[in-house]
C-alpha positions as CSV (number, residue, x, y, z in Angstrom):
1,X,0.0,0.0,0.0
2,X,1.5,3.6,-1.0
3,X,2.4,6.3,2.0
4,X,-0.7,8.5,0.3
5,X,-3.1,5.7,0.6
6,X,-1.8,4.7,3.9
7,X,-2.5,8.7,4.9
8,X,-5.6,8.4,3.2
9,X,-7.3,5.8,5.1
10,X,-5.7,7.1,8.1
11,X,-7.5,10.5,7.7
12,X,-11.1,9.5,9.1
13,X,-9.7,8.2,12.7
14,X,-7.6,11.5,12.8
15,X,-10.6,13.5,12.4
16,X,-12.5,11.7,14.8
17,X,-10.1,11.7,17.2
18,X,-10.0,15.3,16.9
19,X,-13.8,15.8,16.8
20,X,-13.6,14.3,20.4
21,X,-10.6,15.4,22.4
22,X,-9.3,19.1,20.2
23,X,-8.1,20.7,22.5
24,X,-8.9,18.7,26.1
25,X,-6.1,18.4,27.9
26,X,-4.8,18.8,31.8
27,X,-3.4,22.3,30.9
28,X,-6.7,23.9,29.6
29,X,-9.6,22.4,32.5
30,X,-11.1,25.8,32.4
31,X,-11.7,25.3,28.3
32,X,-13.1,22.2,28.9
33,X,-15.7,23.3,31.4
34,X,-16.4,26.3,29.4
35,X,-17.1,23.2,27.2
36,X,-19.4,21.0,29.3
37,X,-21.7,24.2,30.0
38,X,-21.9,25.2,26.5
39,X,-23.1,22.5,25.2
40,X,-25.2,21.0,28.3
41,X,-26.8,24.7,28.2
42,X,-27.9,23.9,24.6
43,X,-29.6,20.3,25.4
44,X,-31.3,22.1,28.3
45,X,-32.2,24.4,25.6
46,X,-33.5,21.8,23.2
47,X,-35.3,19.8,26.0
48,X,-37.3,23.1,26.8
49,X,-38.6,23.0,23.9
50,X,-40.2,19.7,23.9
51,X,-37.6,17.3,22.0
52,X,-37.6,14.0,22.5
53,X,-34.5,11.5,23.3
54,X,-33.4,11.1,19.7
55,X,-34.1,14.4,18.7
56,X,-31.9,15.7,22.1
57,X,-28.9,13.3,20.8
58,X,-29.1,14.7,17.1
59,X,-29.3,18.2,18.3
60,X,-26.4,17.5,20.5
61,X,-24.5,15.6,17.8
62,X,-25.3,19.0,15.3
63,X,-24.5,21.5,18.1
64,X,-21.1,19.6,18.8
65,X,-20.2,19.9,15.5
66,X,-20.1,23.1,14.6
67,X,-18.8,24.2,17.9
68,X,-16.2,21.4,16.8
69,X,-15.8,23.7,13.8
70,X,-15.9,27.2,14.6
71,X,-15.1,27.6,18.3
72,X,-12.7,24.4,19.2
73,X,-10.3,24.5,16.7
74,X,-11.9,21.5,13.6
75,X,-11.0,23.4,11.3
76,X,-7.6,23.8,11.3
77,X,-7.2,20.4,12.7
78,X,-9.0,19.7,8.5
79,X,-7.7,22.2,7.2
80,X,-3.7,20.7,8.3
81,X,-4.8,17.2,7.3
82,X,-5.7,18.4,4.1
83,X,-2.2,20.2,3.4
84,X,-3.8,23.3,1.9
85,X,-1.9,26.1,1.4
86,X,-2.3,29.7,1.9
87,X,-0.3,33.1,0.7
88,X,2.4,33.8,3.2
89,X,1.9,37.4,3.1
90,X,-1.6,37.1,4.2
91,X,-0.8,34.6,6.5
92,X,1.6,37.0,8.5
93,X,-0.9,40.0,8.0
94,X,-3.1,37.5,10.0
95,X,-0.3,36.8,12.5
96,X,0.4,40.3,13.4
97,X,-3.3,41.2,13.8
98,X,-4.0,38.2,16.1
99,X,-0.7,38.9,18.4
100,X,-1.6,42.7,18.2
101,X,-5.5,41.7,19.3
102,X,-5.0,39.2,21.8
103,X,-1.5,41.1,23.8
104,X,-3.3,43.9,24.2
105,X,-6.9,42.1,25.8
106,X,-6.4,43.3,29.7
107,X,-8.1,39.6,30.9
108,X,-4.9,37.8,29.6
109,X,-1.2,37.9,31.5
110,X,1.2,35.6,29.3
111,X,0.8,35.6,25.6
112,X,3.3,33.9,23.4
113,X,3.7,32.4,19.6
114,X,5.2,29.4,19.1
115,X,6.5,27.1,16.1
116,X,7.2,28.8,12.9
117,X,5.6,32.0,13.6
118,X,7.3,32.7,16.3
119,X,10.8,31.5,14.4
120,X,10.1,33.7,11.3
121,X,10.1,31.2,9.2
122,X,6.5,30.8,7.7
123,X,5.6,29.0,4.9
124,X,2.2,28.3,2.9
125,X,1.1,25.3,4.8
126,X,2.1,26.7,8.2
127,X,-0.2,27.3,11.0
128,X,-0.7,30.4,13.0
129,X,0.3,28.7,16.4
130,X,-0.7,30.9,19.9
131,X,-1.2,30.6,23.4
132,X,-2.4,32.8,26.1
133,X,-3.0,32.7,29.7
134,X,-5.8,34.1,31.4
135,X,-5.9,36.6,34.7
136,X,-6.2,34.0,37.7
137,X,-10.0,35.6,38.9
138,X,-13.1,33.7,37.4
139,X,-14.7,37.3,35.8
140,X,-11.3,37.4,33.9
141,X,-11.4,33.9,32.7
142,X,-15.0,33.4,31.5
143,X,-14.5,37.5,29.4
144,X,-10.8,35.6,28.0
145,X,-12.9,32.1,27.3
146,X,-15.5,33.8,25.1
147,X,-13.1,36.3,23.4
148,X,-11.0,32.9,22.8
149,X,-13.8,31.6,21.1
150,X,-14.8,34.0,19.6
151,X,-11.0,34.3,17.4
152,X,-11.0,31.0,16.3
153,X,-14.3,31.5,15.1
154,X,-13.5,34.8,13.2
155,X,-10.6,33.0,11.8
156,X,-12.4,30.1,10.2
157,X,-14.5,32.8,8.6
158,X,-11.9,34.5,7.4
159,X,-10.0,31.6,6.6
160,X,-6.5,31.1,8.7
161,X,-5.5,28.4,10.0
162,X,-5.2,29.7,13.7
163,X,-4.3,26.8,16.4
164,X,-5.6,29.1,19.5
165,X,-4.3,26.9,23.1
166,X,-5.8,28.4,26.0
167,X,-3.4,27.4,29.1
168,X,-4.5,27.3,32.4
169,X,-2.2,28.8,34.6
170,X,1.2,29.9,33.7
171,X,3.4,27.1,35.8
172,X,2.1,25.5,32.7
173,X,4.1,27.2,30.1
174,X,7.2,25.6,30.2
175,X,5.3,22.3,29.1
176,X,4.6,24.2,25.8
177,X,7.6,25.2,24.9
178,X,10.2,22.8,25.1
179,X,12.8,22.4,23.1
180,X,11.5,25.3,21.2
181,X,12.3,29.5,21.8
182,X,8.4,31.2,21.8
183,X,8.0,34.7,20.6
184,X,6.7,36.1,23.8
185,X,4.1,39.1,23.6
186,X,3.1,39.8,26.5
187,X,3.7,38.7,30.1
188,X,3.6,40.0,33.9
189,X,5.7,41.6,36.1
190,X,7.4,38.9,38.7
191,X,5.8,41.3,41.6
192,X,2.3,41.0,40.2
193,X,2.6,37.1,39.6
194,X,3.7,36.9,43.3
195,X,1.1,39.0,44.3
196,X,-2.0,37.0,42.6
197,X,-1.2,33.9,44.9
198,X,-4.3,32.7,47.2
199,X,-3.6,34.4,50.7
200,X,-6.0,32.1,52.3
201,X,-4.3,29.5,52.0
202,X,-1.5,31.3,53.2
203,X,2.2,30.8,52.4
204,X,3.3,27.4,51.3
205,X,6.9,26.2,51.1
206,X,7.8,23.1,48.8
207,X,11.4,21.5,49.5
208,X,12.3,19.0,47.2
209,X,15.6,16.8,46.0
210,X,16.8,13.3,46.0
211,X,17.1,10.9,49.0
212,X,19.7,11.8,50.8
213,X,19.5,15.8,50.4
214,X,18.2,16.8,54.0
215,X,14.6,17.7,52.9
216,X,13.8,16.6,56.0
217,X,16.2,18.2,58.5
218,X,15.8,21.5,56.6
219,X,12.0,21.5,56.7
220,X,12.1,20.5,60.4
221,X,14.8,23.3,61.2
222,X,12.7,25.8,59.0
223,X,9.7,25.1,60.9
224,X,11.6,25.7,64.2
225,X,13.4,28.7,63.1
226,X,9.6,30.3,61.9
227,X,8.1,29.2,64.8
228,X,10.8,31.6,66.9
229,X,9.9,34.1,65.0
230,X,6.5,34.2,65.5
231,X,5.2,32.8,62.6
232,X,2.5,30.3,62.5
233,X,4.3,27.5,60.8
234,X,4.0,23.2,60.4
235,X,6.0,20.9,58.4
236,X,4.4,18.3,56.2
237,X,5.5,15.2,54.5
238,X,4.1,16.0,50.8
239,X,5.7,12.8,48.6
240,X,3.2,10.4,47.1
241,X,2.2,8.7,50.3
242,X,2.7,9.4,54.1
243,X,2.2,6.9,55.5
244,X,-1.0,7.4,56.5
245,X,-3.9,4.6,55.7
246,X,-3.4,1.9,52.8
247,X,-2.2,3.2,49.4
248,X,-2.7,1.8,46.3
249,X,0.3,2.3,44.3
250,X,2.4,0.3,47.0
251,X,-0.1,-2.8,47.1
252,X,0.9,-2.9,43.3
253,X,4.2,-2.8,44.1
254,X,3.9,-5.6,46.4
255,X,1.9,-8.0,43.8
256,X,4.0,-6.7,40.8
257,X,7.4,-8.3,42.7
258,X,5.5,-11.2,43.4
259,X,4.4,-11.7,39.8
260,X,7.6,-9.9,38.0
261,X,10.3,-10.2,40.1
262,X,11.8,-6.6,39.9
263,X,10.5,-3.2,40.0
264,X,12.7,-2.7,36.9
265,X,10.7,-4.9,34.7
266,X,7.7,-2.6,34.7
267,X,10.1,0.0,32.6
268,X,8.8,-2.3,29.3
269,X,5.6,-3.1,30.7
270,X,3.2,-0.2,29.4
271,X,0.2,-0.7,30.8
272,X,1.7,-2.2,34.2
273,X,3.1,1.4,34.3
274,X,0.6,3.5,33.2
275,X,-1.6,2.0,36.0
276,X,0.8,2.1,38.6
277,X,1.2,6.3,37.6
278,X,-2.4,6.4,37.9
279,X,-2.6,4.5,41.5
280,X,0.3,6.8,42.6
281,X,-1.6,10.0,41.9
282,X,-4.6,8.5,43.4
283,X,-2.8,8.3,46.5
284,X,-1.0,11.7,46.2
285,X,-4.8,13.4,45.5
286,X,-4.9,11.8,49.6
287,X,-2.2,13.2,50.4
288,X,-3.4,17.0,49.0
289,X,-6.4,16.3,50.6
290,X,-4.8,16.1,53.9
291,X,-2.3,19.1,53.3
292,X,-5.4,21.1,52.5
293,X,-6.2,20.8,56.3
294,X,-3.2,22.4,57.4
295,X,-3.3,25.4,55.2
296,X,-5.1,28.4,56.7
297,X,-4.2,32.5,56.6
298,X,-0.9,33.4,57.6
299,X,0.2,30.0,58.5
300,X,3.4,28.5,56.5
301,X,3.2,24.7,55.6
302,X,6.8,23.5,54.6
303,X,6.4,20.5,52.8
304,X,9.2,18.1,53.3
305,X,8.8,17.0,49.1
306,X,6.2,17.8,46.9
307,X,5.1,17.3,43.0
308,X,8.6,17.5,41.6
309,X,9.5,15.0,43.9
310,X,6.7,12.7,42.8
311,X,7.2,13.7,39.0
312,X,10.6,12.5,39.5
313,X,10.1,9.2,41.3
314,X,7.6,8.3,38.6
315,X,10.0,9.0,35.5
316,X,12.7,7.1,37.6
317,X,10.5,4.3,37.6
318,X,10.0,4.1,33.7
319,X,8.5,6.0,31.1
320,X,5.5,8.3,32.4
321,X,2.9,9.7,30.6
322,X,2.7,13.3,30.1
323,X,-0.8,13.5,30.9
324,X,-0.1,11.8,34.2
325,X,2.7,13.9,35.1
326,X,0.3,17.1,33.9
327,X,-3.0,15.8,36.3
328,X,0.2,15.5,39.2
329,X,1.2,19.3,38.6
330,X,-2.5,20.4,38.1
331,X,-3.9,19.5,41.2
332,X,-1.1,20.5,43.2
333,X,-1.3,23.9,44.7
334,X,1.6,26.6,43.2
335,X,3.9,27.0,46.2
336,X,5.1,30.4,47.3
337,X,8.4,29.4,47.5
338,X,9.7,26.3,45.7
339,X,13.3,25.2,46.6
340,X,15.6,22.0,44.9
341,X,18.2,20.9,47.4
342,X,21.0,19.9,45.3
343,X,24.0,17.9,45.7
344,X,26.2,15.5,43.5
345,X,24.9,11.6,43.3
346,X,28.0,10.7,44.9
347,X,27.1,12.2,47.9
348,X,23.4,11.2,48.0
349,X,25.1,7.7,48.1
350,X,27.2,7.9,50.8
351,X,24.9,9.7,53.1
352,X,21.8,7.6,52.3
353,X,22.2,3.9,50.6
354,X,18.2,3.3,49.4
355,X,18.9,4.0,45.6
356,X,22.2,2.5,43.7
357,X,24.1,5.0,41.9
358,X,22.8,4.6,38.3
359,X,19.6,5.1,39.7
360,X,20.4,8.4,41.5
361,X,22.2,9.8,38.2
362,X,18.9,9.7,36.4
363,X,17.1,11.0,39.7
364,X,20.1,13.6,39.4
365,X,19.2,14.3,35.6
366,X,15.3,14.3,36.3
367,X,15.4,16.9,38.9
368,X,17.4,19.0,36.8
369,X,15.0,18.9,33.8
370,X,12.0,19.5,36.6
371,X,14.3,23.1,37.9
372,X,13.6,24.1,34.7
373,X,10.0,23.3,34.0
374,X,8.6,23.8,37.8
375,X,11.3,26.8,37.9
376,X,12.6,25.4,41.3
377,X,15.2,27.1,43.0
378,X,18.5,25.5,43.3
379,X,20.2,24.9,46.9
380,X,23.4,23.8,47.4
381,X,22.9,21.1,49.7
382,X,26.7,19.9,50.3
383,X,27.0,23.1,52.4
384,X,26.8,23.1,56.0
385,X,23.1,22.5,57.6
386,X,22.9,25.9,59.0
387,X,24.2,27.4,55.6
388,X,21.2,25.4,53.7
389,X,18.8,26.8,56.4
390,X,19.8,30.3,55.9
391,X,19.8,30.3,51.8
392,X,16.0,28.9,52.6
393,X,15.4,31.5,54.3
394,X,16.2,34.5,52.1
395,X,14.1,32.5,49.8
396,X,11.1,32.7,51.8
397,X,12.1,36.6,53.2
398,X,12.2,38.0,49.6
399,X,9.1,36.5,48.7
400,X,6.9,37.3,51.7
401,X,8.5,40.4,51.0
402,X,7.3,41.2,47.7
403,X,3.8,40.1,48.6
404,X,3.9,42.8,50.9
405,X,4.5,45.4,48.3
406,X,1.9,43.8,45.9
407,X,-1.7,45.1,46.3
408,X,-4.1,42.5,46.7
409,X,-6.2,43.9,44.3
410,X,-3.8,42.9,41.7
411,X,-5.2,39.0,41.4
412,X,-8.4,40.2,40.1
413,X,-7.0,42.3,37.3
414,X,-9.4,42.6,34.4
């Protein structure tokens, strides 16, 4: 069979693949609820008029597909399938009137072009590729939701191939442009994005690294050291399960050995791992749930490891699936202040013995990669205890600091 029949007959699943997920993912929940109302408004609608079952599941069917169309992004999805081609000049006119429309909309704080637009180097059959984030308050994001809508739709009429990615928050960026340099158009001062976190929930601190690191001394002396200064502070143990109740991920591991042998097998079993993933954040979504409990106005949770921590165990473990490791960083609050004790995988060795040293190279060369997406800050944690403790301490002064300079007034902007 020839590649273009091969594409050919491929075509149909693409498009229904697209007709059902464009555009869902972990990093764009408040699209897909925008979603879910949308369309459940419309079958309410239908239903108020008097439609019966099959005529509710036709209308739905109808309804989905044009908003599949016009407001979700079908048509480019088509239109790239399709390979048509359009006049570069146009194409960049388009481009430039999009980035000039969408930077300057006061409900969104990161806007950004990626792929070739951002690069320069458009051709006919490239897409116009851009991504925004919204204002954290809800008026903001339901004003940026429609408007959102409302572009792709406009482009479709106009007839651009516009791949609009609404992104929730903007610890979500990084995710979107790896291995890749965006064109960025707009984006917030760091004292406004400290300013816009939740103050009632209060401050929390995330302190993360490999075995072996002294997560666990340093949040205990942090807490201490707060606690003598008045501050209302507690530590918590944030991996993927603290010991507290049965988890599920570790039963697994138990019947896994038992069945397998080694923990290292499950690197080529697929599915073995993708479930195990999904048990581990089953049990981490406990673990949140019990952290939640602590938090409270001006009281500091350290959390002796934390999502990066869990990220990074899971990769270690074999191959994990992005929308895994996306679900583990979406439900996990944004910390205030997010530290990465760091020290050589020699050293983790001879201080704690739990890992071999292969295995805490690749923890070594995970944690790394994680700095850069979570945007942890690095501690040098061969220096003395009381040295760690101080360099945590700036970290958490400066920030508390510039929340105090930050009106409050700034995390409802537009």
């Amino acid at each position: 069979m020839s590649l273009a029949r091969r594409l050919w007959r491929s075509l149909p699943r693409k498009i229904l693949r697209s007709w059902l997920i464009q555009g869902i993912g972990w990093y764009a929940m408040w699209e897909v609820m925008g979603r879910v109302l949308l369309e459940l408004g419309f079958v309410v609608f239908l239903a108020i008029l008097g439609f019966d079952f099959l005529g509710l599941v036709l209308g739905w069917l109808a309804f989905h597909t044009a908003a599949w169309l016009l407001l979700y992004g079908g048509f480019l999805k088509i239109w790239v399938l399709r390979g048509v081609s359009t006049d570069v000049s146009r194409l960049r006119f388009h481009r430039d009137r999009v980035s000039t429309k969408v930077a300057e909309k006061p409900f969104f704080r990161v806007v950004f072009l990626r792929g070739s637009c951002a690069r320069g180097e458009m051709t006919g059959t490239s897409d116009i590729d851009i991504c925004a984030v919204p204002e954290p308050s809800v008026r903001a994001r339901v004003r940026a939701l429609l408007f959102w809508w409302a572009l792709r739709a406009e482009s479709v009429v106009r007839g651009f191939p516009l791949e609009a990615r609404w992104i929730d928050a903007e610890r979500y960026v990084p995710y979107h442009v790896m291995e890749e340099t965006p064109l960025i158009l707009k984006q917030p001062s760091p004292r406004v994005r400290v300013g816009s976190r939740d103050e009632s929930i209060g401050t929390l601190v995330a302190l993360s690294g490999m075995d072996g690191s002294g997560k666990s001394t340093a949040a205990d002396r942090l807490v201490a050291s707060l606690r003598a200064k008045g501050f209302d502070a507690v530590s918590f143990y944030g991996h993927r399960w603290d010991g507290r109740g049965a988890s599920l991920a570790i039963a697994f591991e138990s019947i896994w050995r038992r069945l397998a042998g080694k923990m290292e097998r499950m690197e080529r079993a697929r599915v073995a791992k993708a479930l195990y993933d999904a048990l581990t954040f089953a049990d981490y979504l406990r673990v949140l749930g019990r952290m939640s409990r602590l938090q409270g106005p001006r009281r500091i949770v350290v959390t002796d490891r934390y999502v990066a921590d869990v990220i990074a165990f899971l990769r270690v473990r074999g191959p994990l699936l992005s929308t895994i490791e996306g679900l583990l960083l979406a439900v996990s609050y944004e910390p205030d202040v997010a530290l990465l004790l760091e020290l050589p995988p020699e050293t983790a060795l001879a201080r704690k013995k739990e890992w071999s040293l292969p295995k805490l190279e690749q923890f070594s060369r995970e944690y790394a990669d994680l700095r850069t997406l979570l945007r942890l800050t690095p501690v040098d944690a061969t220096l003395p205890a009381r040295e760690v403790l101080d360099r945590i301490e700036e970290a958490i002064d400066r920030t508390l600091e510039l929340a105090k300079d930050v009106p409050h007034a700034a995390a409802s902007t537009g």
